[in-house]
C-alpha positions in Angstrom: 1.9 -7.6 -1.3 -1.6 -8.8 -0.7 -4.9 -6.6 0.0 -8.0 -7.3 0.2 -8.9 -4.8 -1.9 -5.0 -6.4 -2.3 -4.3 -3.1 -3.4 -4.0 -1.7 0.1 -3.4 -4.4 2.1 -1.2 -7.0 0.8 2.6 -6.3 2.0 3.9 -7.4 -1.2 2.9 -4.6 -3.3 3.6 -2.1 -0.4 7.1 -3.1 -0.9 7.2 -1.1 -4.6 6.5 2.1 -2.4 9.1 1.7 -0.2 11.9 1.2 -2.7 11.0 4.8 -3.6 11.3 6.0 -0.2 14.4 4.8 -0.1 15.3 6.5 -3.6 13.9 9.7 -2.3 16.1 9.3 -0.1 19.4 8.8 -1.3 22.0 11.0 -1.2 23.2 10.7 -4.9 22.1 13.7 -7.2 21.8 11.3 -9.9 18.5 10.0 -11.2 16.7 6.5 -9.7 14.0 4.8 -11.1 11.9 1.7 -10.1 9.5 -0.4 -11.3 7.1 -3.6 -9.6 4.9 -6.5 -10.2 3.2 -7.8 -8.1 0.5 -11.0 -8.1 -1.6 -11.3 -5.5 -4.3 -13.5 -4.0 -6.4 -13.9 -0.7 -9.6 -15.9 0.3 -11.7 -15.7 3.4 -14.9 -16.8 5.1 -17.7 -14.2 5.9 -18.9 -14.3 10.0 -22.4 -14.7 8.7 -22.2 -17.3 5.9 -20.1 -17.9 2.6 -16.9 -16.8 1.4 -14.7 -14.7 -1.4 -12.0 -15.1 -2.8 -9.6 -12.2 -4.7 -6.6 -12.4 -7.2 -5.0 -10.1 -9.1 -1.7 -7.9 -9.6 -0.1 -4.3 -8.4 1.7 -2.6 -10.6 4.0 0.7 -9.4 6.7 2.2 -11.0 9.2 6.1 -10.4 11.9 8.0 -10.8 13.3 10.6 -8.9 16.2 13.0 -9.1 18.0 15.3 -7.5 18.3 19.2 -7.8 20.0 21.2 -5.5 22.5 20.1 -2.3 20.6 16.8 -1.5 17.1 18.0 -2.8 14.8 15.5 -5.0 12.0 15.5 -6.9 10.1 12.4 -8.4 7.0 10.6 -9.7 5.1 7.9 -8.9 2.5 5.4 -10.5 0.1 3.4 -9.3 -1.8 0.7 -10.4 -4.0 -2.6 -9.1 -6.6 -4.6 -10.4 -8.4 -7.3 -8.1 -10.6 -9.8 -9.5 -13.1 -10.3 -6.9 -15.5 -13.9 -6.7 -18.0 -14.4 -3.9 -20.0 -17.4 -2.8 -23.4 -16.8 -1.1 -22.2 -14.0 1.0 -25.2 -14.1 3.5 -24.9 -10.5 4.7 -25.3 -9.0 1.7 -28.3 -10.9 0.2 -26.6 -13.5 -1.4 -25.3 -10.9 -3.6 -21.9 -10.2 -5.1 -21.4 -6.6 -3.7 -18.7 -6.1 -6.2 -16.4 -8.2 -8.9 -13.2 -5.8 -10.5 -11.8 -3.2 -8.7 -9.5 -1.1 -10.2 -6.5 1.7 -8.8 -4.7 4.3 -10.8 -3.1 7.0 -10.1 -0.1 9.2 -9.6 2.3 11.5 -7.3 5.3 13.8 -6.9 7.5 13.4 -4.0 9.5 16.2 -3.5 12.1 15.8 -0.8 14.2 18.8 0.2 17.3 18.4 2.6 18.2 20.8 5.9 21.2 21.4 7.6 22.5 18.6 10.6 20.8 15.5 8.8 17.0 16.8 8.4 15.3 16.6 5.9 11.3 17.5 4.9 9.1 16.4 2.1 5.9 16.6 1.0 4.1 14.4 -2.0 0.6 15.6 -3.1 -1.2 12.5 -4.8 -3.7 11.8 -7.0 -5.8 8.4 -7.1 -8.9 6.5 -8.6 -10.3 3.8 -6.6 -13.7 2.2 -8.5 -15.4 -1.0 -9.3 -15.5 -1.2 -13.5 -19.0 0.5 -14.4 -18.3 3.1 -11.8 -18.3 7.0 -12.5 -14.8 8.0 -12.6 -15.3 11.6 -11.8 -17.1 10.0 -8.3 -14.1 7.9 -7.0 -11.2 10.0 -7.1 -9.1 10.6 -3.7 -6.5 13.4 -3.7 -4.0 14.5 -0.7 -0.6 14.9 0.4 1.9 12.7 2.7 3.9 15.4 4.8 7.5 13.9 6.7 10.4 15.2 8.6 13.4 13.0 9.1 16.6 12.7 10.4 19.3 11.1 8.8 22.3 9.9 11.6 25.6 8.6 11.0 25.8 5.3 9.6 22.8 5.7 7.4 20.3 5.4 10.2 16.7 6.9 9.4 13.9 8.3 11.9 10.7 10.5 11.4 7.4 11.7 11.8 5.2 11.7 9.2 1.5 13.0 8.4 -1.0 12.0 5.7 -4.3 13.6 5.3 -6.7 12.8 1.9 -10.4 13.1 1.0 -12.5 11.4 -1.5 -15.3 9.1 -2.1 -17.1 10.9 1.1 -14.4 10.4 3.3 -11.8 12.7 4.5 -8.8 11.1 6.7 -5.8 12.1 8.7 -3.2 10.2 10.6 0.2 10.7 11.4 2.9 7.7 11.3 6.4 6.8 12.0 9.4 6.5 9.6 11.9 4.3 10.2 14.8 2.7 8.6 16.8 1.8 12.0 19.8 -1.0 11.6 20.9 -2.1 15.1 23.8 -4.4 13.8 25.0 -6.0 10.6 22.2 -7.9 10.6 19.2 -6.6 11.9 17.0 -3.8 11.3 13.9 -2.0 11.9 12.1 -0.5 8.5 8.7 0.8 7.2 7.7 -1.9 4.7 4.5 0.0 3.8 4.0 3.4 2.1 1.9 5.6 3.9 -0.9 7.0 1.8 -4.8 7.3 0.9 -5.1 3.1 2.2 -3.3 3.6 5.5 -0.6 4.7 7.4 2.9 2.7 7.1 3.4 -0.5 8.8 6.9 -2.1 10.5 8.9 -5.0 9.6 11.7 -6.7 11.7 14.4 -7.4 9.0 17.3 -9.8 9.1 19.9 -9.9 6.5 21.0 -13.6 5.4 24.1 -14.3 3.6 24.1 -14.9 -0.3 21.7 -11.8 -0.8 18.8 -13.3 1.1 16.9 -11.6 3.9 14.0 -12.7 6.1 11.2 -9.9 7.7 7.8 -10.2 9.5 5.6 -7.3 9.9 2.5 -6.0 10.2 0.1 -3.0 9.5 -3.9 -1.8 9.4 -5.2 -1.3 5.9 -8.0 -0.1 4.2 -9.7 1.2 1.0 -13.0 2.3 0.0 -14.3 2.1 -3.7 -17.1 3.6 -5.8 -19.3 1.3 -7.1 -20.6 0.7 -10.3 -23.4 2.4 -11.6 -25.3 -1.0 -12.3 -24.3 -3.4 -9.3 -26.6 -3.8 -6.6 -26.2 -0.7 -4.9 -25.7 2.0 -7.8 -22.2 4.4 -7.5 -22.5 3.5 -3.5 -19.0 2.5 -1.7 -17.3 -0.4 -0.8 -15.0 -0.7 1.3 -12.3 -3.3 2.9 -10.0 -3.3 5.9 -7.7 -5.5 7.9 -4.3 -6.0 9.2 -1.8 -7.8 7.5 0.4 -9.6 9.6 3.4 -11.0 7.2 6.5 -13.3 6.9 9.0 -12.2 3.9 11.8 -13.7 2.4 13.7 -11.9 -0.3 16.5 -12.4 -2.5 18.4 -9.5 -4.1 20.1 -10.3 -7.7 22.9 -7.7 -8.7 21.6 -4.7 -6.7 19.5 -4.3 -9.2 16.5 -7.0 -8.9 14.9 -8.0 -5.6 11.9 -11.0 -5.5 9.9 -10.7 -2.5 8.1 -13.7 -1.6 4.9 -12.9 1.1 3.0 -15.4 3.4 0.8 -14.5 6.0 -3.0 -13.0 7.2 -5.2 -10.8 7.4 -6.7 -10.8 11.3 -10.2 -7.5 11.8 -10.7 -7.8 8.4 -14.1 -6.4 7.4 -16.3 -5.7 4.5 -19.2 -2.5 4.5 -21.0 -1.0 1.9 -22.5 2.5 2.2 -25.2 4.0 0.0 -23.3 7.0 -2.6 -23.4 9.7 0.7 -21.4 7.7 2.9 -24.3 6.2 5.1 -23.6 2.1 6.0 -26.1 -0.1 4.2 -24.7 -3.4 5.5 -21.3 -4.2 7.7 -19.6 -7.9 7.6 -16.8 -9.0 9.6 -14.6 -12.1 7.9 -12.3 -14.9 9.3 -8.7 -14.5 9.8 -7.7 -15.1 6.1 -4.5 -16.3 4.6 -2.7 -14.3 2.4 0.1 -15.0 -0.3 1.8 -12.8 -3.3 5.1 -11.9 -4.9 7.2 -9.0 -5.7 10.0 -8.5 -8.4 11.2 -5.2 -8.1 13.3 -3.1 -11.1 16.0 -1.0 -9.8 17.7 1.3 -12.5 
């Protein structure tokens, strides 16, 4: 998936996420577990004068099981690094406002099923978002996803979901749609996005090729703040990065039990800001419609 702080915002990585919806999911009591790479890279051009470029990988990785008539519990973890090199970036000084940033974390999706196809879960989460010389105990970000759904006949998936987190001087809340909506054989409607501390889930029109392959575009709005490190230009203050990824995928599943996920695309409103360490904006820079590209192998076991 890319992001520009590729971690939230590149597709490809995003992708990791959803294969644990979908085991969180699943009807079978049995254990499912999951694990992703995920290189990534992006470059853009700032509005006011020079450029950046980012590349780096996404790692995620879960299991879940079931306990009870069509309950599940899981975990989940997280991790990105993003290797971040600007050129004379005009708006801040001709300053690097940041190189490495980092993500790690965890959560535990817990999934318990209702009578006439509903279903509620709730996954409390736990994540560090920092540049490297950053104080760790400053950039964590903690909340839950909350989601009802309705499972129809032939598989069909539709819901209402609700994230709310806090951290790194910021508190948000949004609610977003879950969908996993086939309308033939061929065709279908899914979330290809987990919703979570970077944004709410994003859509993708799917179409299912012969020989394994399948073919999506998509989009979503992105966006994840950082704390700074304690010896860059503007000490333990935040950075943060947003866009929307708007995405062509092709994909290629090997023996149910491998998918590669192969990403294209841009990021259109993307924008940079840094903020002293309260939350107050010390600078603001929009940046070009920038392409995208990344990769996804996905574990299934």
């Amino acid at each position: 998936m890319f992001d520009r702080s590729l971690a939230w915002r590149l597709p490809a990585a995003a992708l990791s996420a959803a294969c644990f919806a979908t085991l969180a999911q699943a009807q079978a009591p049995g254990p499912r577990s999951f694990f992703s790479v995920s290189p990534v890279f992006e470059e853009a051009d700032l509005d006011s004068g020079g450029d950046f470029r980012v590349g780096g990988v996404i790692l995620r990785g879960g299991t879940s099981t079931g306990f009870g008539e069509g309950n599940r519990i899981g975990v989940t973890l997280n991790y990105d690094y993003l290797d971040y090199s600007f050129d004379d970036p005009v708006a801040f000084g001709g300053v690097a406002p940041w190189k490495v940033l980092q993500r790690y974390g965890f959560g535990v999706p817990l999934s318990f099923a209702l009578e006439d196809g509903w279903s509620v879960g709730v996954s409390p989460q736990m994540d560090w978002f920092r540049e490297n010389g950053a104080q760790t105990s400053d950039a964590l970000v903690w909340g839950a996803t909350f989601t009802a759904l309705k499972r129809f006949e032939g598989g069909n998936v539709l819901g209402l979901g609700l994230a709310a987190f806090s951290g790194i001087e910021q508190n948000k809340f949004f609610p977003f749609p879950i969908v996993n909506w086939r309308f033939s054989p061929r065709w279908r409607l899914v979330n290809p996005l987990a919703a979570g501390p970077t944004g709410p889930a994003g859509l993708e029109l799917d179409y299912l090729a012969d020989g394994g392959w399948s073919i999506g575009v998509g989009a979503a709005w992105r966006s994840a703040r950082y704390r700074l490190s304690q010896n860059g230009p503007v000490p333990n203050g935040i950075g943060e990065i947003s866009g929307a990824p708007i995405f062509l995928r092709v994909s290629r599943d090997f023996e149910r039990a491998l998918t590669l996920n192969l990403y294209a695309g841009v990021v259109a409103g993307g924008q940079i800001r840094i903020e002293d360490p309260n939350g107050q904006k010390i600078a603001e820079e929009d940046f070009d419609i920038s392409p995208i590209l990344g990769a996804n192998l996905t574990f299934r076991f």
